[in-house]
C-alpha positions as a Markdown table, in Angstrom:
| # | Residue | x | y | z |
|---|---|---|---|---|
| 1 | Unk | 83.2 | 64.2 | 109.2 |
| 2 | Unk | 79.9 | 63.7 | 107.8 |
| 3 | Unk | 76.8 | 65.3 | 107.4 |
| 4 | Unk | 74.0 | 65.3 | 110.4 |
| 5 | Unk | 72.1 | 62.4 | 110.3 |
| 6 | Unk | 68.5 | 62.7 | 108.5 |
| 7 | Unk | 67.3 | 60.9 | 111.7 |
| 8 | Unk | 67.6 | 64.1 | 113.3 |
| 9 | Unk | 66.8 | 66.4 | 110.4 |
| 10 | Unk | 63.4 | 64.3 | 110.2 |
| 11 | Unk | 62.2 | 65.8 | 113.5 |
| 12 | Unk | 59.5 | 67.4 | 113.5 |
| 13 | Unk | 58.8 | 71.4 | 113.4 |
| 14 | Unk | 61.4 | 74.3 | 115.2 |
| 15 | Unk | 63.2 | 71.8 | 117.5 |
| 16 | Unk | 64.9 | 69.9 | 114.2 |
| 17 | Unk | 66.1 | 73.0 | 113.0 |
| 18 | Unk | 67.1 | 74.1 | 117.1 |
| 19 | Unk | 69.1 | 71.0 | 117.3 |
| 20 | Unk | 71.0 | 71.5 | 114.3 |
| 21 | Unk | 72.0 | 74.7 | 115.2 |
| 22 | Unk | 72.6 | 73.6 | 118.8 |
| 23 | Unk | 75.1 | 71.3 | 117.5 |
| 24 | Unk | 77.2 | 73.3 | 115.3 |
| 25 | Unk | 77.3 | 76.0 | 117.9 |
| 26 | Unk | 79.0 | 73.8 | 120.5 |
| 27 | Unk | 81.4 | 72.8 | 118.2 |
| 28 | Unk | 82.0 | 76.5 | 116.3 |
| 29 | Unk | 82.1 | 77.9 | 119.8 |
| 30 | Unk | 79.5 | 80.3 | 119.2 |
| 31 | Unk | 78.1 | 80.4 | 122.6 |
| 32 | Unk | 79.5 | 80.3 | 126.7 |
| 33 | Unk | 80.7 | 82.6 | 129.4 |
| 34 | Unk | 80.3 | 81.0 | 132.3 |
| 35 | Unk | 81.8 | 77.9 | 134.3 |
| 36 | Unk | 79.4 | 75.0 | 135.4 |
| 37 | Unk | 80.9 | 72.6 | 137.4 |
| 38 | Unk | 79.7 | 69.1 | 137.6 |
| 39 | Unk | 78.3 | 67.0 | 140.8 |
| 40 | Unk | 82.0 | 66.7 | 143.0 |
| 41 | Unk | 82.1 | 63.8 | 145.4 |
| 42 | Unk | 85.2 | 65.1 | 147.6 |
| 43 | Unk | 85.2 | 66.5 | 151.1 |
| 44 | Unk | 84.8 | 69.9 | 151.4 |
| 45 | Unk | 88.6 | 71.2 | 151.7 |
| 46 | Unk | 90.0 | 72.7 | 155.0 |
| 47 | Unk | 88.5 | 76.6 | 155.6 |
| 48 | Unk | 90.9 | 78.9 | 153.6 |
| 49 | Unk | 92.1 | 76.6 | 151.0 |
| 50 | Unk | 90.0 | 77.7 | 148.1 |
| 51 | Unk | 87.8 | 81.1 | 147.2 |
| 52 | Unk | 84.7 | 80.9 | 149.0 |
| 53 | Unk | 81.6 | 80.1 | 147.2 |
| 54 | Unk | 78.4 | 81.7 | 146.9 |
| 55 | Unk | 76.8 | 78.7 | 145.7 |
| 56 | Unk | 78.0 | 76.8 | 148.6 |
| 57 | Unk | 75.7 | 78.9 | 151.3 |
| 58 | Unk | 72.7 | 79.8 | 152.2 |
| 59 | Unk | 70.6 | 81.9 | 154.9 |
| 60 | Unk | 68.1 | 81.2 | 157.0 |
| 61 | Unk | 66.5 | 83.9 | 158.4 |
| 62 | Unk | 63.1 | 86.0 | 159.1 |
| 63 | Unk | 61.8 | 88.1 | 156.3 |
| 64 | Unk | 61.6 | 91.6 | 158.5 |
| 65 | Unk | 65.4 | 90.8 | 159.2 |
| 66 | Unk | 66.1 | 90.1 | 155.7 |
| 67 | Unk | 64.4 | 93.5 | 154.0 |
| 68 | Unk | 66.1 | 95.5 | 156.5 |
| 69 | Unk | 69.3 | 94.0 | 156.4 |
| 70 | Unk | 69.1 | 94.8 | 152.7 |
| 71 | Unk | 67.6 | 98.7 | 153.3 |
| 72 | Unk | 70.8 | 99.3 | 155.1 |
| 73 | Unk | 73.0 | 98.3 | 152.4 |
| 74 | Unk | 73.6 | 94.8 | 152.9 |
| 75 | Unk | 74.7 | 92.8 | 149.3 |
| 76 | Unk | 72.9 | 89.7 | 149.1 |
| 77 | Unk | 73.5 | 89.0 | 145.3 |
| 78 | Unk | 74.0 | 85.5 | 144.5 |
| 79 | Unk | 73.3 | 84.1 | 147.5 |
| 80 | Unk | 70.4 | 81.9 | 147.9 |
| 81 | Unk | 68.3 | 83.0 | 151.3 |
| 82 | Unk | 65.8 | 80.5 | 152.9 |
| 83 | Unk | 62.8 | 83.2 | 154.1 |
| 84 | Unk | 62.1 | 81.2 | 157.6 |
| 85 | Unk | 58.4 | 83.1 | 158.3 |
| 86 | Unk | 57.1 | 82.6 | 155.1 |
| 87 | Unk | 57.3 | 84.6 | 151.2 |
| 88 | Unk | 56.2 | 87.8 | 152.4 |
| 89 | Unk | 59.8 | 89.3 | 152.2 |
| 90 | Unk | 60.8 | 87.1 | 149.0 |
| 91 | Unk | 59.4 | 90.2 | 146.6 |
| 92 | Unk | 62.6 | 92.8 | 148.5 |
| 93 | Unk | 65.0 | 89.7 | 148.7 |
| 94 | Unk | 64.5 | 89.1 | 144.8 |
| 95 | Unk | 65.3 | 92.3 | 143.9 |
| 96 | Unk | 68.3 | 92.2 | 145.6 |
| 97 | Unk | 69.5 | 89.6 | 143.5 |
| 98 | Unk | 69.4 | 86.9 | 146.1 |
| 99 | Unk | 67.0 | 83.5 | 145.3 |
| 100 | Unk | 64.6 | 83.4 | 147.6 |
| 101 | Unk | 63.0 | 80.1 | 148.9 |
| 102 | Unk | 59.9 | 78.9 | 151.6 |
| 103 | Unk | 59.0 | 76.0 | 153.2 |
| 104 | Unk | 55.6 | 75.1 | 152.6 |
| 105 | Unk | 53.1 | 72.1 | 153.9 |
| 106 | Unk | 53.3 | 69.7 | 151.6 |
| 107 | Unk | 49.5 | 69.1 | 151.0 |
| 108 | Unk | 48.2 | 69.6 | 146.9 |
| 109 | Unk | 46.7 | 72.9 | 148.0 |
| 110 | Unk | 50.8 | 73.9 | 148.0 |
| 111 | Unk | 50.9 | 77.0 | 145.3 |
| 112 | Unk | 53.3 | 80.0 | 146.4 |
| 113 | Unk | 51.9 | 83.1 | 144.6 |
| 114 | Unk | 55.2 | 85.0 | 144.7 |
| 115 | Unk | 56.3 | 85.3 | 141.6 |
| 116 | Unk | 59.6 | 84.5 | 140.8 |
| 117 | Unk | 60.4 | 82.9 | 144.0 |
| 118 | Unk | 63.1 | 80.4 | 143.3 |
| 119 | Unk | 62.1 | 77.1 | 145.0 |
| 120 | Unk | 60.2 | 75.9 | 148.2 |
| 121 | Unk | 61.4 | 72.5 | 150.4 |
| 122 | Unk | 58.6 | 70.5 | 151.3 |
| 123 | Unk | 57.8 | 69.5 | 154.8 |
| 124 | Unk | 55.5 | 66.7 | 155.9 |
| 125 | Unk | 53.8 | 67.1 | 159.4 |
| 126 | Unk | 54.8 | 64.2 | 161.6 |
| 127 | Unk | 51.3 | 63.1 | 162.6 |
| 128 | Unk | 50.7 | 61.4 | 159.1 |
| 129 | Unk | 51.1 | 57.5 | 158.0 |
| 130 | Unk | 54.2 | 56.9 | 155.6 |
| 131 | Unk | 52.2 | 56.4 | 152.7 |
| 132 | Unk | 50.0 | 59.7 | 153.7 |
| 133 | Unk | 53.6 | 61.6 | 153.3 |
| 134 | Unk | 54.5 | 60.0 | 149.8 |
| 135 | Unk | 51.4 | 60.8 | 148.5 |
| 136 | Unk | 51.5 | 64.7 | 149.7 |
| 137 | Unk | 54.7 | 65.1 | 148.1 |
| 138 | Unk | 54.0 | 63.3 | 144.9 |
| 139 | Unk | 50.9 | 65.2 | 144.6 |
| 140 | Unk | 52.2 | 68.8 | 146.1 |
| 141 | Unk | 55.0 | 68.9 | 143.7 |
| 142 | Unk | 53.3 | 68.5 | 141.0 |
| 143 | Unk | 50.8 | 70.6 | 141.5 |
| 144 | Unk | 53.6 | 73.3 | 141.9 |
| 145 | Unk | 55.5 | 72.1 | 138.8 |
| 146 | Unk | 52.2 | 72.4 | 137.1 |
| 147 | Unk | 51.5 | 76.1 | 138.5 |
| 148 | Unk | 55.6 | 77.4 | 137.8 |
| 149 | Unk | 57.9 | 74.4 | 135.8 |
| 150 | Unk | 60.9 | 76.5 | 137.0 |
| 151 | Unk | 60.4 | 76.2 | 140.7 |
| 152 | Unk | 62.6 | 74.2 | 142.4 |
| 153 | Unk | 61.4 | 71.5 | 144.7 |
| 154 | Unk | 63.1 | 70.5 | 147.2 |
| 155 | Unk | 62.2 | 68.2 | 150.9 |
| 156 | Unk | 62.6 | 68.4 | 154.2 |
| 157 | Unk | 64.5 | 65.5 | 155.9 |
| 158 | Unk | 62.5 | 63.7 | 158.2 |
| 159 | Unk | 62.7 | 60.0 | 159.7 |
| 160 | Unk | 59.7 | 58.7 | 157.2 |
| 161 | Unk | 61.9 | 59.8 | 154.6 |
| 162 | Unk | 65.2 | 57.6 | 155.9 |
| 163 | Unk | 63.5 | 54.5 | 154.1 |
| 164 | Unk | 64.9 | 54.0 | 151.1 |
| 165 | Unk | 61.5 | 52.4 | 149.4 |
| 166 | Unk | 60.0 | 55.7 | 150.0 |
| 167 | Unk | 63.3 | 57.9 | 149.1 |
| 168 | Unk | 63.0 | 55.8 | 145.7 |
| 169 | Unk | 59.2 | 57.1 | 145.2 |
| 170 | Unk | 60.2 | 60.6 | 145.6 |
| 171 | Unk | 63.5 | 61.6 | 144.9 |
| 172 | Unk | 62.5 | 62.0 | 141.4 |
| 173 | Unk | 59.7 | 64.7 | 142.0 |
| 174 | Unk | 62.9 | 66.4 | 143.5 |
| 175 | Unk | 65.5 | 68.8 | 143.0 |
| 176 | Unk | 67.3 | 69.5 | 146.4 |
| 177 | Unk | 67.2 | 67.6 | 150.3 |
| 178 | Unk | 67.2 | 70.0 | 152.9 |
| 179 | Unk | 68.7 | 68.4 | 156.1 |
| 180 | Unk | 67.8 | 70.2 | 159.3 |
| 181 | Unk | 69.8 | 70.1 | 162.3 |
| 182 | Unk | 68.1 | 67.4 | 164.0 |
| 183 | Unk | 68.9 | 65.1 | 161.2 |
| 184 | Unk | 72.5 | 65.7 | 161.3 |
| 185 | Unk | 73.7 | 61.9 | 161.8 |
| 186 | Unk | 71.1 | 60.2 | 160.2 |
| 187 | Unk | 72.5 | 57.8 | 157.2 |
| 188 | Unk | 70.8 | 59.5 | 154.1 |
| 189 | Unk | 69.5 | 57.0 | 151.6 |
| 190 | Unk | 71.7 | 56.8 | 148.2 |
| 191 | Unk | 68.4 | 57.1 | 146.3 |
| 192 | Unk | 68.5 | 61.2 | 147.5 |
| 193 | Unk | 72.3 | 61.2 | 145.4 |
| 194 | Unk | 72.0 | 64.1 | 142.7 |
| 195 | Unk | 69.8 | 66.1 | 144.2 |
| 196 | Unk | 71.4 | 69.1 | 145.9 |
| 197 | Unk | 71.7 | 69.0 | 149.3 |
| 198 | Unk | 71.0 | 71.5 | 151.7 |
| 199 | Unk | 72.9 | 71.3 | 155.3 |
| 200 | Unk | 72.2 | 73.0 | 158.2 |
| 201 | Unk | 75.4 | 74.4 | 159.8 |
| 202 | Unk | 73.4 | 77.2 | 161.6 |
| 203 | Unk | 76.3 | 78.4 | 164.1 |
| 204 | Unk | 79.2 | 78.3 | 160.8 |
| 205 | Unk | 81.3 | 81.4 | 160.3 |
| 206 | Unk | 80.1 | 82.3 | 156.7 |
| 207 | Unk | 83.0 | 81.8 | 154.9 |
| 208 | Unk | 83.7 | 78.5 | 156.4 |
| 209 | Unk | 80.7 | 77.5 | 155.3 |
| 210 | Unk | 81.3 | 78.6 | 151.8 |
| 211 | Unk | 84.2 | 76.6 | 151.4 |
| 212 | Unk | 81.9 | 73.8 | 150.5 |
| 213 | Unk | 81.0 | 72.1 | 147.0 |
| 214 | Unk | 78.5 | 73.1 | 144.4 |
| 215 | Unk | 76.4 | 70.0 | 144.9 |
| 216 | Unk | 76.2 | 71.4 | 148.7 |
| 217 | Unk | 74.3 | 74.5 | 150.1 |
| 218 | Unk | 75.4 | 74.4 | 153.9 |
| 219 | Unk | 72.8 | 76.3 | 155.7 |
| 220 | Unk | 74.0 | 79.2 | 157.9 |
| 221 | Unk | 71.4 | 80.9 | 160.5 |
| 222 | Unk | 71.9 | 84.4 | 159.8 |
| 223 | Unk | 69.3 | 85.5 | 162.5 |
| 224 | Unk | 70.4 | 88.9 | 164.6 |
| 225 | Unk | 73.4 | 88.3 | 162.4 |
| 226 | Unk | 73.8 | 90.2 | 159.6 |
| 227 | Unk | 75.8 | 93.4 | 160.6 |
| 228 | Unk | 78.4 | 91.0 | 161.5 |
| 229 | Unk | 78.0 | 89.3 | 158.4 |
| 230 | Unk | 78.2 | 92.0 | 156.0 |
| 231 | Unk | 81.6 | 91.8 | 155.1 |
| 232 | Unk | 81.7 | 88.5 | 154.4 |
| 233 | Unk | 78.3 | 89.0 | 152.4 |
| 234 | Unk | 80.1 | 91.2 | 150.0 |
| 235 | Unk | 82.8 | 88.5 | 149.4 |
| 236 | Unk | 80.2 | 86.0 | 148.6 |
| 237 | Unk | 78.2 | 88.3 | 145.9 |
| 238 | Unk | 79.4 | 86.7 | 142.6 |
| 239 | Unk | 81.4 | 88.2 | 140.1 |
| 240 | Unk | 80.4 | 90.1 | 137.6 |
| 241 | Unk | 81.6 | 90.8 | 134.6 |
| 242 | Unk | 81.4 | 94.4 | 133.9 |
| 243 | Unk | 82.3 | 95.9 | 137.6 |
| 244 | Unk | 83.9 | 93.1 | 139.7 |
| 245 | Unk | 86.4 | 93.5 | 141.8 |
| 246 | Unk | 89.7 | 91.3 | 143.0 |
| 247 | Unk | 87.2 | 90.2 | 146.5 |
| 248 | Unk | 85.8 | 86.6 | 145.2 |
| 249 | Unk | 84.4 | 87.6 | 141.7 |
| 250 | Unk | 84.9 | 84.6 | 140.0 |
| 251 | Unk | 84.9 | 81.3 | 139.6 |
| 252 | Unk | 87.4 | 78.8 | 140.9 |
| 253 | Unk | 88.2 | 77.6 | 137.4 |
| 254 | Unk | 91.6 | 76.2 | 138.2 |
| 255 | Unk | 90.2 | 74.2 | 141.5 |
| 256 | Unk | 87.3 | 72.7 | 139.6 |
| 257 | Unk | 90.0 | 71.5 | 137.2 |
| 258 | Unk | 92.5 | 70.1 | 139.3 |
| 259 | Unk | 90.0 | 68.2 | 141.2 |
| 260 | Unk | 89.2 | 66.4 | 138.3 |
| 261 | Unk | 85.4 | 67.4 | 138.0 |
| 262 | Unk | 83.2 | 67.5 | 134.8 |
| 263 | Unk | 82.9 | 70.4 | 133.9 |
| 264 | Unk | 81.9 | 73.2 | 131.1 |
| 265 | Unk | 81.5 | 76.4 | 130.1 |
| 266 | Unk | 78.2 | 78.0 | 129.2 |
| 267 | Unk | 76.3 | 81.1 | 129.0 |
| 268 | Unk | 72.9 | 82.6 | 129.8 |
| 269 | Unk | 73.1 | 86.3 | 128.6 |
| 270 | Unk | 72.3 | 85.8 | 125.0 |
| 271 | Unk | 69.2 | 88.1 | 125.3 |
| 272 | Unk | 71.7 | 91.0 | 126.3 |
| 273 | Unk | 74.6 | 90.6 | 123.6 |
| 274 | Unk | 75.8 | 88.4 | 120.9 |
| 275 | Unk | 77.1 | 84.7 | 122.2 |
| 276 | Unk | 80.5 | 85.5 | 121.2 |
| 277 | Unk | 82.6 | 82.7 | 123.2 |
| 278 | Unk | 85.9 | 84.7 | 123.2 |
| 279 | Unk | 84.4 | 87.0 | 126.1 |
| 280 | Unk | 84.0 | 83.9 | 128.3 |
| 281 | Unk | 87.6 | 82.6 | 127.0 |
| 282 | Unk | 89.2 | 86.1 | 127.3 |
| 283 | Unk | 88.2 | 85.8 | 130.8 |
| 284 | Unk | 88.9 | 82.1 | 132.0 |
| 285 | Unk | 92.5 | 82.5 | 130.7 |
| 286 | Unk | 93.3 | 86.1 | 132.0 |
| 287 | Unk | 91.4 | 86.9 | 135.0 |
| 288 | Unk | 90.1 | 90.1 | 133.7 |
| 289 | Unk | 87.0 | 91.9 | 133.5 |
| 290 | Unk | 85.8 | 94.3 | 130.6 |
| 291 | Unk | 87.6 | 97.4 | 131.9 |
| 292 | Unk | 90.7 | 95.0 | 132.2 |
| 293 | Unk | 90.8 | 94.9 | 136.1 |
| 294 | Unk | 92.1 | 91.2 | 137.4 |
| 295 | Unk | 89.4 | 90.3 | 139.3 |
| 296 | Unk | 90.1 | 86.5 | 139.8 |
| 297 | Unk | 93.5 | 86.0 | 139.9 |
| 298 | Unk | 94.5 | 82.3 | 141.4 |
| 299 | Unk | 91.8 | 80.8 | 139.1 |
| 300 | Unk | 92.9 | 80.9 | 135.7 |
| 301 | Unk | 93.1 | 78.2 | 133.2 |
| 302 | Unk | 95.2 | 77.6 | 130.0 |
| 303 | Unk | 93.8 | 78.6 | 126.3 |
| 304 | Unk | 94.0 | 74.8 | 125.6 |
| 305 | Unk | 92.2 | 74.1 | 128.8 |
| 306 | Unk | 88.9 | 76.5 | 128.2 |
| 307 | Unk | 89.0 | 75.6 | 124.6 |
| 308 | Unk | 88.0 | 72.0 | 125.4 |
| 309 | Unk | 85.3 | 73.4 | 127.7 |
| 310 | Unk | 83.7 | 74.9 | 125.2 |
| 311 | Unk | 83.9 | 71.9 | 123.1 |
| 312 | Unk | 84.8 | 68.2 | 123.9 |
| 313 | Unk | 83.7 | 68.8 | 127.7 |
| 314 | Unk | 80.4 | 69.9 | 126.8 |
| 315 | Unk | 79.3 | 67.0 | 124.7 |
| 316 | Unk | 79.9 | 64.8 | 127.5 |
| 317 | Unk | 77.0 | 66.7 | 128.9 |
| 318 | Unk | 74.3 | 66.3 | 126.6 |
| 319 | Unk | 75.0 | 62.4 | 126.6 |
| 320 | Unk | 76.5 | 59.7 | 125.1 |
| 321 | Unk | 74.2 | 60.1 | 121.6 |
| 322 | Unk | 74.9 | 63.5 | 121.3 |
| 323 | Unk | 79.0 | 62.9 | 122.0 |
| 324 | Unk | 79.5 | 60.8 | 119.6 |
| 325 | Unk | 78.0 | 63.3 | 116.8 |
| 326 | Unk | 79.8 | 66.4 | 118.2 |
| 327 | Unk | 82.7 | 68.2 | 120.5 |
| 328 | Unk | 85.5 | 67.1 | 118.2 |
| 329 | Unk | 86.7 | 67.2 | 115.0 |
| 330 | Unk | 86.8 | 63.5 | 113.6 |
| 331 | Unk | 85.4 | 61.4 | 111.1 |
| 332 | Unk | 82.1 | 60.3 | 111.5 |
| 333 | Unk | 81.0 | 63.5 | 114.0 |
| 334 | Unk | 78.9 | 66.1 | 112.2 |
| 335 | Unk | 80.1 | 68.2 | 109.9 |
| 336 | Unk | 79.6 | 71.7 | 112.1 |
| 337 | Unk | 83.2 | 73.7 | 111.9 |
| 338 | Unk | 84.8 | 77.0 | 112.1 |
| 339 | Unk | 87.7 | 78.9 | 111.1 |
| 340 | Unk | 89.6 | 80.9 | 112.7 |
| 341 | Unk | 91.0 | 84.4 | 111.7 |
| 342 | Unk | 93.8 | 84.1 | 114.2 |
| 343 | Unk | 96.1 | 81.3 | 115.6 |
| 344 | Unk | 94.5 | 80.9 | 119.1 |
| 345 | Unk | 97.1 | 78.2 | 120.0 |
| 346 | Unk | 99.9 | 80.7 | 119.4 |
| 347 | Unk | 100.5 | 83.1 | 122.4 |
| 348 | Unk | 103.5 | 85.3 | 120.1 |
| 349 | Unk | 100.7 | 86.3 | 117.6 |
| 350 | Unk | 98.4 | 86.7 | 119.7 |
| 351 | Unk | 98.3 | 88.0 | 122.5 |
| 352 | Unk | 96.2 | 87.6 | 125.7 |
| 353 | Unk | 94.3 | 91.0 | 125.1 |
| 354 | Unk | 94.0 | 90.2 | 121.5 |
| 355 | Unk | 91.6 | 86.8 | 122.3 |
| 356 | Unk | 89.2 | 88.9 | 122.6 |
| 357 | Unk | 89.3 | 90.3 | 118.7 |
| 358 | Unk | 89.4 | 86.1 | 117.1 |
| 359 | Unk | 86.2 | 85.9 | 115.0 |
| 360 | Unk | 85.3 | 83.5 | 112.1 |
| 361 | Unk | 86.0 | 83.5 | 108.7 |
| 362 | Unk | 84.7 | 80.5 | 107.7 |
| 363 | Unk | 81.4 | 78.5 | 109.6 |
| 364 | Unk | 80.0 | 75.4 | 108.0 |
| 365 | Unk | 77.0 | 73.7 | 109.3 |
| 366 | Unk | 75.3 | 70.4 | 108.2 |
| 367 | Unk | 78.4 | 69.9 | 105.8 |
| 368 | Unk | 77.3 | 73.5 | 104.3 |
| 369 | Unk | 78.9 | 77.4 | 104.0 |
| 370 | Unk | 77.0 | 79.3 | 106.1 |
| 371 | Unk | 79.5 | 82.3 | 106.4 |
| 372 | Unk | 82.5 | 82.5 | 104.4 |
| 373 | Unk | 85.2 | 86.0 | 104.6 |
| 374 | Unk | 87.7 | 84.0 | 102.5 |
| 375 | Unk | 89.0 | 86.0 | 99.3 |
| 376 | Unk | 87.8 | 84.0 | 96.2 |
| 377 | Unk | 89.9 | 80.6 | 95.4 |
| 378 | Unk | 91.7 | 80.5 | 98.7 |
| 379 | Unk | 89.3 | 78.0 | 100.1 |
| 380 | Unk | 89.8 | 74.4 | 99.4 |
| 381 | Unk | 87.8 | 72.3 | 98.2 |
């Protein structure tokens, strides 16, 4: 191993020292919880086959329908809900814990004012010449990106949008492709491939439809629908890590696996708690939640498994520069290691429950001691 690269150490102000520290993090574990599976390319597997997904569905519906539907009790967590009248309602669906989206005009006068409203598809009216429609979305979504960067933007499928000259010019102002009904059969151009891809499947049971992929949000029409759909609603609410219960609240770790798909872990609750990997690997392997309840059993992985996506998987990530400097311990990758204070590998010292209790006892960074537990003279040199 060697050193990082003064290259990098020569960038300028915080993000030098942020990539440094990024680095040595991915490689000392210090930071992941939750699974995040790459684009899959399979068919979606026969109804019942896997968990159901909340990812994998959305719900069109009326905003009045939504709020009440929520009033009485309804869990919408996790699930993303397209507001079919408009953002009015997004403000209650929000604080559910759903995402809330709109479709908007696509004109550059296009600026939601509900804030925190998670994305908007774009829709051209039909009346307007082809390059009329590339210019409004060109210019409408960035006018939005310029108003919230973390809006999603996504498009309605149309027939002006079927040519792939024009898919080309605006798949990158993009981040999903909604496909209505009517557009069912058309041949989508390959220049729309990595955006996700909304489908609408407005009569599908609920869970059928959530038997999908994560690149895929299949669009269920949940209109004068939701007491039935309650039940299934809970089932589809995430998992969470505190309170879940056995009734879909978790990941499918051991399906994204054995489909072969990139995948990593991650995390996004550093601003709660320390970024302590073990939590995240505690989990993957056992199935458990904090109070020790299995709450996704059928999914777990092996401690050699979740150890590489903490590590080698991740680097594939970040990109071919950034995997040959990190993810693995070997000569000529940076110099960013940690030691352990428990064999992790061996399951007769320590136990499943006991994962959870692994820290460091020795972190170097840059080829440098930054923490160091070892009694005096034990380290080598």
């Amino acid at each position: 191993m060697r050193p990082h690269d003064e290259s990098v150490s020569r960038v300028p102000g915080r993000r030098a020292d942020q990539e440094r520290v990024g680095a040595a993090v991915w490689v000392a574990m210090a930071a992941v919880l939750l699974g995040v599976p790459a684009a899959l390319s399979a068919a979606p597997a026969p109804a019942g086959t896997r968990p159901p997904c909340a990812a994998c569905v959305a719900l069109a519906v009326p905003g009045l329908e939504a709020e009440a539907a929520v009033l009485q009790g309804t869990r919408l967590a996790g699930v993303d809900v397209l507001l079919t009248d408009g953002p009015a309602a997004a403000p209650a669906i929000l604080r559910a814990g759903a995402r809330a989206w709109i479709v908007v005009e696509a004109t550059d006068r296009a600026r939601p004012s509900v804030r925190g409203l998670t994305g908007v598809f774009l829709r051209v009216p039909q009346e307007v010449s082809a390059e009329q429609a590339v210019y409004a979305v060109r210019t409408a979504a960035s006018t939005l990106r310029g108003t919230n960067p973390e809006l999603r933007i996504g498009l309605e499928l149309s027939d002006v949008w079927l040519a792939p000259d024009r898919a080309h010019v605006v798949a990158s102002y993009l981040d999903a492709l909604y496909v209505p009904e009517r557009m069912a059969a058309a041949p989508v151009p390959a220049e729309y491939r990595g955006l996700i891809r909304w489908i609408a499947r407005p009569d599908a049971g609920l869970l059928d439809a959530a038997a999908g992929f994560i690149e895929e949000r299949a669009v269920v029409d949940a209109t004068g629908r939701f007491p039935s759909l309650a039940s299934d609603l809970s089932v589809l609410g995430g998992w969470r890590w505190l309170s879940g219960t056995a009734n879909g609240n978790g990941p499918p770790f051991r399906t994204i696996l054995d489909l072969g798909a990139r995948a990593g872990m991650s995390s996004d609750g550093m601003q709660i708690s320390v970024m302590d990997p073990w939590t995240g690997m505690y989990y993957a392997v056992t199935g458990k939640n904090a109070r020790g309840v299995l709450i996704n059993g059928g999914q777990t992985i092996t401690r050699k498994e979740v150890l590489r996506l903490y590590t080698a998987d991740n680097a594939w990530f970040l990109g071919p520069h950034w995997e040959k400097k990190l993810g693995t311990i070997e000569e000529g990758k940076w110099a960013d290691v940690a030691v352990l204070s428990d064999d992790y590998f061996d399951e007769s010292k320590v136990s499943d429950e006991q994962i959870l209790d692994i820290r460091s006892v020795l972190t170097i960074v840059n080829g440098k001691v930054m923490h160091d537990e070892l009694e005096p003279g034990s380290r080598r040199k």
